[in-house]
C-alpha positions as CSV (number, residue, x, y, z in Angstrom):
1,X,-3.4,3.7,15.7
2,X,-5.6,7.0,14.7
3,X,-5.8,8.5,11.6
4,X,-7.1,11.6,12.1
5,X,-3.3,13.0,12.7
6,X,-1.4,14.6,9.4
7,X,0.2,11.5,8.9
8,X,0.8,8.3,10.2
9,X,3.4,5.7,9.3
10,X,1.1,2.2,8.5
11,X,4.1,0.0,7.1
12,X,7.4,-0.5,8.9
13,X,10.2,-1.7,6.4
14,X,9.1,-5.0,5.1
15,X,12.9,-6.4,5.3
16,X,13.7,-10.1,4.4
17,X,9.6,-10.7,5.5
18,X,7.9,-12.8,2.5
19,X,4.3,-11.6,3.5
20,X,3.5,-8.6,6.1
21,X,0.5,-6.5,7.1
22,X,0.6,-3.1,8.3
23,X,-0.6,-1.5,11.0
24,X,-4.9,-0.9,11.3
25,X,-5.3,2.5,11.2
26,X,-8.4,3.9,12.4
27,X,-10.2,6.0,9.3
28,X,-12.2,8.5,8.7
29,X,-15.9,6.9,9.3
30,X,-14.2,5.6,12.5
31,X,-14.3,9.5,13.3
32,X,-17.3,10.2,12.2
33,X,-15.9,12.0,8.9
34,X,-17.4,11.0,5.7
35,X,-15.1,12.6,3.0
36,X,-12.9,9.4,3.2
37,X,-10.1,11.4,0.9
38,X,-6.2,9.9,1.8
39,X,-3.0,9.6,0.0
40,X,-0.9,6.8,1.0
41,X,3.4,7.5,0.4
42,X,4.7,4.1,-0.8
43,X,8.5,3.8,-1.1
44,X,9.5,0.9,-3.0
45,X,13.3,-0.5,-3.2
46,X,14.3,-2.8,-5.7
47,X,10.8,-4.1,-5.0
48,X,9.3,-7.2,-6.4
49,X,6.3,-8.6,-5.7
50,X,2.7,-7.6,-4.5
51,X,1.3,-4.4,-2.8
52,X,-2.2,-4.6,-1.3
53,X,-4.3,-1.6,0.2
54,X,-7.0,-2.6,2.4
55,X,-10.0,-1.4,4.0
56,X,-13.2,-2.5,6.2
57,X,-16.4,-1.2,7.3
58,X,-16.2,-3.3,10.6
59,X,-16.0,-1.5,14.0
60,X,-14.0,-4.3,15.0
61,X,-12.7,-6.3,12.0
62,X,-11.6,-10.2,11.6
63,X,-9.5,-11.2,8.6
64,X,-12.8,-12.0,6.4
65,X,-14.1,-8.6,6.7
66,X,-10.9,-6.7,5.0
67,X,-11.4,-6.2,0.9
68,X,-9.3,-4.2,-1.3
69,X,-9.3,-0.6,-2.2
70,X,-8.3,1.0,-5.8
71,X,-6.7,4.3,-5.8
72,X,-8.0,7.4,-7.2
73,X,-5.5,8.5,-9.0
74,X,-3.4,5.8,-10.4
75,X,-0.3,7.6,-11.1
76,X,2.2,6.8,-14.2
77,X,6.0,7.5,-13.8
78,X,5.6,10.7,-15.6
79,X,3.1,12.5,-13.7
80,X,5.5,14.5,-11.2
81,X,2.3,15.1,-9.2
82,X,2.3,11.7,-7.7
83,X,5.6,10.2,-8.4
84,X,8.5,11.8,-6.8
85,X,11.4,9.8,-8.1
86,X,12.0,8.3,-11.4
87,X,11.3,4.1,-12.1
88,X,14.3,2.6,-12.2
89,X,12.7,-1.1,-13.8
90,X,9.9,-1.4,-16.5
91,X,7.4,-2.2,-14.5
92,X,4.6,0.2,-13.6
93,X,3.6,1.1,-10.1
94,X,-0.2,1.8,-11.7
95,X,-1.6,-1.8,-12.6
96,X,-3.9,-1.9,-9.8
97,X,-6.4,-5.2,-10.0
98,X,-9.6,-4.9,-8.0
99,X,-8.0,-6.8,-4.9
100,X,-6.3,-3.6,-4.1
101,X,-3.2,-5.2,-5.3
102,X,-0.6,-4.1,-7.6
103,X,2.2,-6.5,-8.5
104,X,5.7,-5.9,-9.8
105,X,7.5,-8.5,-11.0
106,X,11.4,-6.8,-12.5
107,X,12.5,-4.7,-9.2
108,X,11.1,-1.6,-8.8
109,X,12.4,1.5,-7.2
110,X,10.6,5.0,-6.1
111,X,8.0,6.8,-4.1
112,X,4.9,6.7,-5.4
113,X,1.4,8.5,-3.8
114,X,-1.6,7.0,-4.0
115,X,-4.9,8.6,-3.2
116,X,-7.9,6.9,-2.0
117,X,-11.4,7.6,-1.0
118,X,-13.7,5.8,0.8
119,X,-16.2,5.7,4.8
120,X,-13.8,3.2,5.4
121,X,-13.7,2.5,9.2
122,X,-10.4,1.2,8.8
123,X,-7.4,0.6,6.7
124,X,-4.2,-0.9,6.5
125,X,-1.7,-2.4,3.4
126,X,-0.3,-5.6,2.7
127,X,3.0,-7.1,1.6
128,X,2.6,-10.4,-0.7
129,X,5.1,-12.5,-2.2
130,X,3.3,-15.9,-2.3
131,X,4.1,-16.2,-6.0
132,X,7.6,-14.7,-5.6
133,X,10.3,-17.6,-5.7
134,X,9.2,-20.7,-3.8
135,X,7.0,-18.0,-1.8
136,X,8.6,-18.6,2.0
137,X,12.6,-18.4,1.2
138,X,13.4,-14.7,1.3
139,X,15.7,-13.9,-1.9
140,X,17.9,-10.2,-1.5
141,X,16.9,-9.5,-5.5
142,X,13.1,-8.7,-3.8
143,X,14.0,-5.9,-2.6
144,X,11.4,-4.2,-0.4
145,X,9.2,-1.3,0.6
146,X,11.3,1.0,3.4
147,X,7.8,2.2,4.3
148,X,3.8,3.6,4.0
149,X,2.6,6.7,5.4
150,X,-0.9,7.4,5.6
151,X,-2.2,11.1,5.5
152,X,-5.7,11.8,5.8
């Protein structure tokens, strides 16, 4: 799935799925591009547990050669710039940890952009909820994210 559209969708609703990966999109190095600048459109509901960017160098990747990517910007609720609807639980949609991951554990609601950069060949983000529950029994109260939209 190429990139180098205006936008892309790169997560399908996660559902009742525990754990999912998105779709591999093709990035900007794939291209030949090297300003590497995205912003990724995360829409959480009543969301609980981890969100994972990802990115490789590989031309053509196997699970070993994905690591994690830190936004740019790391938005807070207040800054309208890169949150578009108000937090509706106390946790914060900014606590990323150098895995690329941010975890919520109260349910979380909103859409949240996060900008990255990087001569990433290419990228894709991950749905975790290994530590959620007994991490395999889907529970309603986890919520999940409707959807990801890449636009480069």
């Amino acid at each position: 799935m190429p990139a180098n559209e205006r936008s892309v969708n790169i997560m399908d609703s996660t559902g009742e799925n525990m754990n999912q990966k998105g779709h591999e999109v093709r990035y900007d190095s794939w291209y030949g591009y090297t300003d590497g600048f995205g912003t990724m459109m995360v829409t959480y509901d009543g969301f609980v547990g981890k969100f994972v960017i990802e990115a490789t160098l590989s031309l053509e990747p196997t699970e070993a050669d994905w690591f994690g990517v830190v936004p740019e910007n790391i938005p807070t609720p207040s800054d309208t710039e890169f949150v578009v609807s108000e937090q509706t639980a106390p946790d914060s949609p900014t606590d990323f940890k150098s895995d690329g991951g941010v975890t919520f554990t109260d349910p979380y609601s909103g859409t949240v952009g996060y900008s990255i950069q990087g001569n990433f060949t290419f990228v894709r983000v991950r749905l975790d909820r290994s530590t959620v529950g007994d991490g395999i029994t889907y529970d309603p109260s986890y919520g999940q994210i409707n959807r990801v939209i890449l636009s480069t």
